[in-house]
C-alpha positions in Angstrom: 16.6 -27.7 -61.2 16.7 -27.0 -57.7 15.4 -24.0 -57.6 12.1 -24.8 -59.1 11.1 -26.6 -55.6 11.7 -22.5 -54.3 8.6 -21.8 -56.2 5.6 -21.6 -55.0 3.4 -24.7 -56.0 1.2 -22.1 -58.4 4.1 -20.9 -59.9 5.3 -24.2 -60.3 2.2 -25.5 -61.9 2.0 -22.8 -64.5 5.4 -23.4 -65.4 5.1 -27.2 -65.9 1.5 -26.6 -67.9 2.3 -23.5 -70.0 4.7 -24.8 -72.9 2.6 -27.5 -73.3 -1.0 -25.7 -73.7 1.0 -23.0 -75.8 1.9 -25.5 -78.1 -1.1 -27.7 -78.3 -3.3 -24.8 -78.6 -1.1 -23.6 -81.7 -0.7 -26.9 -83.5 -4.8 -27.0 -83.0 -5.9 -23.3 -83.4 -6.3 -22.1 -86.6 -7.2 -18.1 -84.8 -3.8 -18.4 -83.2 -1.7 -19.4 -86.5 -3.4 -16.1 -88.6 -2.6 -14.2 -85.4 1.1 -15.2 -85.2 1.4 -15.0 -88.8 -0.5 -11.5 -89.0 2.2 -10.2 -86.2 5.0 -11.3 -88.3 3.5 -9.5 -91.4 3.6 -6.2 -89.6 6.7 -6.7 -88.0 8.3 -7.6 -91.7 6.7 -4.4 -92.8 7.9 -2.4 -89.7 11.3 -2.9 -90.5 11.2 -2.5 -94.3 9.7 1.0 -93.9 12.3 1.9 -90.8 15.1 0.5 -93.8 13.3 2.8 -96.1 13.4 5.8 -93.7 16.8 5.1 -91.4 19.5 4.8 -94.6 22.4 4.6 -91.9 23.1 0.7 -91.6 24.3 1.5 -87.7 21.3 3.3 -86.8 18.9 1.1 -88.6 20.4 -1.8 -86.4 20.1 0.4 -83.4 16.9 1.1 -83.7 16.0 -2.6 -84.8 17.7 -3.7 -81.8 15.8 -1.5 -79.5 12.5 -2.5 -81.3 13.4 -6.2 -80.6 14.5 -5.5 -76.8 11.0 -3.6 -76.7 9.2 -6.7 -77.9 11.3 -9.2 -75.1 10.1 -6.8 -72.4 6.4 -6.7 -73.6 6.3 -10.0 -74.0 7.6 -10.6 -70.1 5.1 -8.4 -69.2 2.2 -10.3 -70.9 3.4 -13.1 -69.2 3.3 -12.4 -66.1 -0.3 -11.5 -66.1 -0.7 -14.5 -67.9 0.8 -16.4 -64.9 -1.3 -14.1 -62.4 -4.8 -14.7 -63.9 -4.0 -18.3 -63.9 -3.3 -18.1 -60.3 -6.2 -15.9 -60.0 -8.2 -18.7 -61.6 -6.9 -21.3 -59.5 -7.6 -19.7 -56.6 -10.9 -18.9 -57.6 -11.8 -22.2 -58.2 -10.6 -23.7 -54.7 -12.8 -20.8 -52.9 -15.4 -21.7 -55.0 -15.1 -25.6 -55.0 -14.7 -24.8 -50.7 -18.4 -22.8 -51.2 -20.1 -25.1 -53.0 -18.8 -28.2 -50.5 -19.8 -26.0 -47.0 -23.0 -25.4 -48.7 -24.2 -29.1 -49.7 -26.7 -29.8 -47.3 -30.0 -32.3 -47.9 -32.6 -30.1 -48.5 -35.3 -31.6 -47.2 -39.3 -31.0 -47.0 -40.2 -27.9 -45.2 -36.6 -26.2 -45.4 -36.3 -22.6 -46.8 
């Protein structure tokens, strides 16, 4: 617990606010659900066909294993641009909400 206050406060933010949008967005998205369930589909399939074509048990697991440590790296690597368009976004918005503040002046009669 600690260490989280070592974090930058983006970091943090997106920490604290990503497992709960993940999950409301599922329980409320019916896109996401057909996504998720269309990924698991193919991946049910991927590994019937490898059964089909690897008839070794040991190198079907190998290969199974490797498939699975593939998917755990792709999916770090989808998070953390996740996590850097968010902080992207966030600092976006703060030069933007800076922008539009330095800029509100009264316009008044006569000014260009």
């Amino acid at each position: 617990m600690e260490k989280i206050f070592d974090k930058p406060i983006l970091e943090q933010m997106y920490l604290f606010r990503k497992e709960d949008f993940e999950q409301t967005t599922y329980d409320n998205n019916k896109e996401i659900q057909e996504i998720e369930s269309e990924v698991y589909s193919v991946n049910e399939k991927l590994l019937t066909l490898l059964k089909e074509v690897i008839s070794n048990e040991e190198d079907f697991k190998k290969v199974k294993n490797k498939l699975q440590e593939y998917e755990l790296k792709f999916s770090k690597e989808v998070d953390f641009w996740s996590k850097a368009y968010y902080m992207l976004g966030m600092n976006d918005m703060h030069k933007l909400k800076n922008e539009l503040k330095a800029g509100s002046k009264t316009i008044t009669k006569g000014d260009n």
